[in-house]
C-alpha positions as CSV (number, residue, x, y, z in Angstrom):
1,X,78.2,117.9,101.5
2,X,81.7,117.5,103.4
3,X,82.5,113.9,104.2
4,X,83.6,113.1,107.3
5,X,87.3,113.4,108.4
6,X,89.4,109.9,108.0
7,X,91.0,109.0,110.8
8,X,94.2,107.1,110.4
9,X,93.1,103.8,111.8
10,X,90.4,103.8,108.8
11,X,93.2,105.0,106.6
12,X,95.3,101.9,107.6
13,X,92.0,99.4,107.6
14,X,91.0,100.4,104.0
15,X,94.7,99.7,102.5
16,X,94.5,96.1,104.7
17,X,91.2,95.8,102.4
18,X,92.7,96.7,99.1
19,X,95.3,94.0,99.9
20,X,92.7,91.0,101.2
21,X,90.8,92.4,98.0
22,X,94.0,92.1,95.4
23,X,95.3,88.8,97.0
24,X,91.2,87.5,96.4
25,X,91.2,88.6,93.2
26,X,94.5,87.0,92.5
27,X,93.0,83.6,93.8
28,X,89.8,83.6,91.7
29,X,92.6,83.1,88.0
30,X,91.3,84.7,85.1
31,X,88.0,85.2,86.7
32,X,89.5,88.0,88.8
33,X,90.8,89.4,85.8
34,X,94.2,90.2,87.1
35,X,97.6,89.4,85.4
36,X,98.7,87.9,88.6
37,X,95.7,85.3,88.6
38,X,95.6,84.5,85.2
39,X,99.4,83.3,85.1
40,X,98.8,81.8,88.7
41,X,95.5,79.9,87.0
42,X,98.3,78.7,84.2
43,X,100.3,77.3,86.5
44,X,98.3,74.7,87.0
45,X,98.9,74.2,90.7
46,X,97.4,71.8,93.0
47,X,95.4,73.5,95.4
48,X,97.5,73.5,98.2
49,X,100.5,74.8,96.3
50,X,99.0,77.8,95.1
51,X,97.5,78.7,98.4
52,X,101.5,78.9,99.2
53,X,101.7,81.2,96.6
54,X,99.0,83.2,97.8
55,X,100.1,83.6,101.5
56,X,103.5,84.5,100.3
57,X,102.0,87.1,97.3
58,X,99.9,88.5,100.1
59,X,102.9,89.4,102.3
60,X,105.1,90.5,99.7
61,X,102.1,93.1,99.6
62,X,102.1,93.3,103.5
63,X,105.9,93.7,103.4
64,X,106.5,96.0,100.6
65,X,103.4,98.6,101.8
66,X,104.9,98.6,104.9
67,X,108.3,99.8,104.3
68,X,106.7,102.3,102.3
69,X,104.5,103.8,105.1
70,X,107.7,103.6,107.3
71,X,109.6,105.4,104.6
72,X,106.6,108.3,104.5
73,X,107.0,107.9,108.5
74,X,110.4,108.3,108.3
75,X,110.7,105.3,110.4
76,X,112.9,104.3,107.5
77,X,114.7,104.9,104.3
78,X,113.1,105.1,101.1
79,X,116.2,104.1,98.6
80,X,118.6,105.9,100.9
81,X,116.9,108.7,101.5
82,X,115.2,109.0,104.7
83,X,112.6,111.9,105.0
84,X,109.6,112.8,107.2
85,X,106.5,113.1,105.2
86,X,103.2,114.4,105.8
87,X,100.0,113.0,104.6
88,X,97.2,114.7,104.7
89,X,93.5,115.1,103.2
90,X,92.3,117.4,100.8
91,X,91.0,120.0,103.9
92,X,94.7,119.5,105.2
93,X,93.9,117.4,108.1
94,X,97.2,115.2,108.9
95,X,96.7,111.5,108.5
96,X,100.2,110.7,109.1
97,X,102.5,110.5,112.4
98,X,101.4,107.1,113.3
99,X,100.3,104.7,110.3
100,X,103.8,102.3,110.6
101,X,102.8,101.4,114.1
102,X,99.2,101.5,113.0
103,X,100.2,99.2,110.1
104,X,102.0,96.6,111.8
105,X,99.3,96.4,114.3
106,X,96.4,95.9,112.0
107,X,98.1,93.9,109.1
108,X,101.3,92.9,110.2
109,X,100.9,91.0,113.3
């Protein structure tokens, strides 16, 4: 049974999830079971510091995806090289052409 086509707005809404989900898991220590967690938990910060953390782990993700969409986009260089790329599914429909603006909308802003 064919699934149905993803459009790029779910494209960019699931990677938003994968990054609330990762930053989460990064906040639950070495119950998330991530390095990131368990050597956040070690820190021993009050709770208030490592929510700083957090935010700024969460848009280091934010920041870093973003370039590289805008790099796939070509809205941008990809360590000096800046190319057009197409994504697209597995049938070949095109999910690029507008997932920086997308991005910025739905996680940056």
């Amino acid at each position: 049974m064919k699934s149905e086509i993803m459009k790029p707005e779910e494209f960019i809404s699931n990677i938003k999830t994968e990054i609330d989900s990762l930053v989460s898991l990064y906040s639950e220590g070495k119950t998330g079971q991530t390095d990131i967690g368990i050597r956040l938990e070690e820190l021993g910060l009050e709770d208030d510091q490592k929510e700083i953390v957090l935010l700024l782990i969460k848009q280091a993700i934010q920041e870093s995806t973003y370039n590289l969409v805008c790099a796939l986009e070509g809205a941008a260089s990809l360590a000096g090289s800046q190319e057009t790329y197409k994504i697209t599914d597995e049938s070949g429909n095109v999910l690029s052409g507008e997932l920086d603006d997308l991005f910025y909308e739905q996680v940056m802003e």
